[in-house]
C-alpha positions as CSV (number, residue, x, y, z in Angstrom):
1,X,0.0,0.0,0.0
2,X,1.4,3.5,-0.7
3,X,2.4,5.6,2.0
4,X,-0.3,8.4,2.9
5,X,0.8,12.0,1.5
6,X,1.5,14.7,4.2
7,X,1.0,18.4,4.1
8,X,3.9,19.1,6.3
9,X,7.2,20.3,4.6
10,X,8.8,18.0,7.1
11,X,8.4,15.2,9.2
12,X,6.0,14.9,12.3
13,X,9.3,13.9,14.2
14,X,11.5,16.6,12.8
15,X,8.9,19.4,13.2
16,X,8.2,18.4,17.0
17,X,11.9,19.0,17.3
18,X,12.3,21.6,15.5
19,X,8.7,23.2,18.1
20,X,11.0,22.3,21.1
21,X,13.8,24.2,20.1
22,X,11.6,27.6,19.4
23,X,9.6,26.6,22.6
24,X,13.4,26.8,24.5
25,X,14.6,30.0,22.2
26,X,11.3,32.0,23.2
27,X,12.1,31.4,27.0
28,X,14.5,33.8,26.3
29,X,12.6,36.5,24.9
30,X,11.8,39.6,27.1
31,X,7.7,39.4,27.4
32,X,7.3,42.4,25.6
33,X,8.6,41.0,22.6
34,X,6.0,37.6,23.2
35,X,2.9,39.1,23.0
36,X,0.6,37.6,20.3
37,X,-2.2,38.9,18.6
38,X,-5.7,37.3,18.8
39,X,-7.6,37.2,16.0
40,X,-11.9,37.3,16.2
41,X,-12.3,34.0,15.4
42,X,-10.6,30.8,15.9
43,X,-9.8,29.0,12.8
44,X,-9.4,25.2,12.0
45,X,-7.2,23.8,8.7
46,X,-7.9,20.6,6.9
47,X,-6.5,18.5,4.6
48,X,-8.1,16.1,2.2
49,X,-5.8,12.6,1.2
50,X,-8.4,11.8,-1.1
51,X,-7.6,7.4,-0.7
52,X,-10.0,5.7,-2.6
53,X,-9.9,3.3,0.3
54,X,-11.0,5.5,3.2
55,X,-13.9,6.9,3.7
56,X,-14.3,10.8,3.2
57,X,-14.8,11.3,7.2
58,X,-11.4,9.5,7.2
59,X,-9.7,11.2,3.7
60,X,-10.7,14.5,5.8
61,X,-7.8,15.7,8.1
62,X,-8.0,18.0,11.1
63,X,-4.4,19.7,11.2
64,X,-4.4,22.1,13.1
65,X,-6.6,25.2,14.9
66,X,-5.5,28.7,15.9
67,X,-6.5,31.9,17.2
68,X,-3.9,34.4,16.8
69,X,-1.7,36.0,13.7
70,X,1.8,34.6,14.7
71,X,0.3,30.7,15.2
72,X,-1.4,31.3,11.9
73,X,2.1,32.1,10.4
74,X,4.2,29.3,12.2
75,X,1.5,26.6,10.6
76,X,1.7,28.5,7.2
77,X,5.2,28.3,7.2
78,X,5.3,24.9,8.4
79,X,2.9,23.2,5.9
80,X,3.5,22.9,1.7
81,X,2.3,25.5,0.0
82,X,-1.4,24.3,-2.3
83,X,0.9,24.3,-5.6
84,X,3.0,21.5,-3.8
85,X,0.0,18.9,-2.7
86,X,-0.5,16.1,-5.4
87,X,-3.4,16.0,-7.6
88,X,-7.1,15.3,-5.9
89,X,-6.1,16.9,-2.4
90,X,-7.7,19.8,-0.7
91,X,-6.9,22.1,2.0
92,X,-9.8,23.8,3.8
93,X,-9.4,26.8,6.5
94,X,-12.7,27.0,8.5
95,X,-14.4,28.6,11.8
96,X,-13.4,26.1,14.4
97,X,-16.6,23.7,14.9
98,X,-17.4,23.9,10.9
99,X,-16.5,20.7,9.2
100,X,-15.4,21.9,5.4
101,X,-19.2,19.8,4.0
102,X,-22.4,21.2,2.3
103,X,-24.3,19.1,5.2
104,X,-22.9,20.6,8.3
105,X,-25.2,22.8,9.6
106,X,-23.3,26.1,9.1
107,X,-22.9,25.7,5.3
108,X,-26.3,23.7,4.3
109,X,-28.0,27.1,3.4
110,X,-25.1,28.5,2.3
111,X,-23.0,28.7,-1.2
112,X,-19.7,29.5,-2.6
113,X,-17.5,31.9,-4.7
114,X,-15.7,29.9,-7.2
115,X,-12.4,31.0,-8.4
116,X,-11.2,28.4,-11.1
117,X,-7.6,28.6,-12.3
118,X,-6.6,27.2,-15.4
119,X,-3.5,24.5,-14.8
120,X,-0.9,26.8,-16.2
121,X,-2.0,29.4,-13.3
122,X,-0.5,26.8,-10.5
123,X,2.9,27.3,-10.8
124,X,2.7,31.6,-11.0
125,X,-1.1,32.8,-9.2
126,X,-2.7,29.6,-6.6
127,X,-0.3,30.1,-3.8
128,X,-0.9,34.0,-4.1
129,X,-4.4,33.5,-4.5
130,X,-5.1,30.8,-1.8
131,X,-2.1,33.1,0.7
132,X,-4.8,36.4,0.0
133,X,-7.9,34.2,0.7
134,X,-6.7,33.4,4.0
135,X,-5.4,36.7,4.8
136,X,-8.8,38.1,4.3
137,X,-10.9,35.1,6.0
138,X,-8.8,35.6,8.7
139,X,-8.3,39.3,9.2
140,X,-12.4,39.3,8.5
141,X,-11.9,42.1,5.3
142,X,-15.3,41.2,4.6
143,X,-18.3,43.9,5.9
144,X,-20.3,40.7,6.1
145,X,-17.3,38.2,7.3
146,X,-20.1,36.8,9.8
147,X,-21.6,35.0,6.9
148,X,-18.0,33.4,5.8
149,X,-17.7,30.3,6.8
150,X,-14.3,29.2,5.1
151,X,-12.2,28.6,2.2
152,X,-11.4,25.2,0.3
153,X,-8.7,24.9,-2.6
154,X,-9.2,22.2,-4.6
155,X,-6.2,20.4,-6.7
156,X,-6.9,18.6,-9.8
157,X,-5.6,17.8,-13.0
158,X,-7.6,19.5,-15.5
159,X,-7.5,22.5,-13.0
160,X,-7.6,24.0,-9.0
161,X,-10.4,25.7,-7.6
162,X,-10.6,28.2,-4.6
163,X,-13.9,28.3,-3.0
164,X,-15.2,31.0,-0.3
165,X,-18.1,29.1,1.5
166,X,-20.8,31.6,3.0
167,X,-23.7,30.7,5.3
168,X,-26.8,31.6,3.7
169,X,-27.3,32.1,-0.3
170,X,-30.6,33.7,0.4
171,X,-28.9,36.3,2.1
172,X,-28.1,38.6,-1.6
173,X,-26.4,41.6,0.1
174,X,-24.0,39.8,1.9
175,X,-23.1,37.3,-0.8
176,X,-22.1,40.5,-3.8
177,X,-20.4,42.6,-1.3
178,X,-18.0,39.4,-0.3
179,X,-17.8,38.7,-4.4
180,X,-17.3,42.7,-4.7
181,X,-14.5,42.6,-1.9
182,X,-13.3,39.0,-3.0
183,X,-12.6,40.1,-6.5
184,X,-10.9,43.6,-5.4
185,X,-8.2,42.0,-3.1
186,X,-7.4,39.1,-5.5
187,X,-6.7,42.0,-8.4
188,X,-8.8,40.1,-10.7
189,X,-9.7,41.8,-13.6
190,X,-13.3,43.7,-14.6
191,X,-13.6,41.5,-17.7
192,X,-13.3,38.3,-15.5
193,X,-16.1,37.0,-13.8
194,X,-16.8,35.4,-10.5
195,X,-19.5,32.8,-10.2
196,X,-21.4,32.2,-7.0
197,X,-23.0,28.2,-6.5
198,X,-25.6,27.2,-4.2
199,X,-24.7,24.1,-2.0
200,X,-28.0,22.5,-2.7
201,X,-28.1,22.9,-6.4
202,X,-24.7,21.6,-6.9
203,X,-25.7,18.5,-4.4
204,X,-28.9,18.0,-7.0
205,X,-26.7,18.2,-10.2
206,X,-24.3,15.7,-9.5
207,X,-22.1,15.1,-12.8
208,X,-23.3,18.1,-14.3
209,X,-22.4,21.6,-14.2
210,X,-24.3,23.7,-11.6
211,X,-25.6,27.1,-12.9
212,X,-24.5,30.5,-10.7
213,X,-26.9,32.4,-9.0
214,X,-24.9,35.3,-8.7
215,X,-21.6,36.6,-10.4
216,X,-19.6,40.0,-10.0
């Protein structure tokens, strides 16, 4: 059987090491120089294996949760960027107690903002793309970031997608301004368009392609 994939740029053994050396260097850091910064939410990241063998409850990774910038960072900087994951992997960055599924109960009224990248766009724009999506989940750049729920990056073959996850599709306001904001942060051009699914009509179209109900 192959050996599972990791989204650490190192080994769990290596890293812990590598935690217990910081841990020891920080001791010796004046307090005023240890103070963190907390963001408003606490935020959980996943990772998908995507083993035909397992079940997706099992494919589906907890990695880690955080609550302030500077753990944010150290897992960041600890983890392979999206462009490095092999094809049919996902991470997900969600509000700790959301599982990254259309049938948890945050997300089953809820859509997404689907950003897809053509293959030849991994190598120069995902990372900075995915990097800016978490930057503004976390820093809530959103006027409406109470209706975010999270962010999944899909890789694939033919080619990724980044999906912004929002509680309630009904809710038409809050949905355009985060496309409005989404699109301005990312730099994306006028002449592009962002599409916005609902959860339940891409759950009923299963093998086709599900229509937007909004796009900016």
């Amino acid at each position: 059987m192959a050996a599972c994939s990791s989204p650490f740029k190192m080994s769990t053994g290596a890293m812990e090491s590598e935690v217990e050396k910081k841990q020891e260097s920080e001791t010796e850091i004046p307090m005023d120089f240890s103070i963190k910064h907390p963001l408003q939410n606490c935020w959980t990241l996943w990772y998908y294996e995507n083993d035909r063998s397992q079940s997706w409850e099992k494919n589906q990774k907890e990695i880690a949760s955080f609550q302030f910038v500077e753990d944010f960072w150290s897992l960041y900087n600890h983890i392979k960027s999206a462009s490095e994951l092999k094809q049919g992997t996902d991470y997900s960055l969600f509000k700790k107690g959301i599982m990254p599924m259309w049938e948890d109960k945050a997300n089953h009224r809820g859509g997404r903002w689907l950003l897809s990248l053509e293959k030849k766009q991994r190598a120069n724009e995902l990372d900075r793309y995915w990097l800016d999506i978490l930057l503004c989940l976390i820093g809530e750049a959103f006027e409406h970031s109470n209706e975010i729920c999270g962010a999944v990056v899909n890789i694939r073959q033919k080619g990724d997608k980044i999906g912004i996850w929002t509680s309630d599709a009904s809710n038409a306001t809050a949905v355009l301004e985060i496309g409005r904001k989404l699109k301005e942060r990312l730099h994306i051009p006028p002449r592009t368009m962002l599409g916005y699914q609902v959860h339940k009509d891409t759950m009923d179209k299963t093998g086709s392609v599900s229509k937007f109900s909004y796009t900016v």
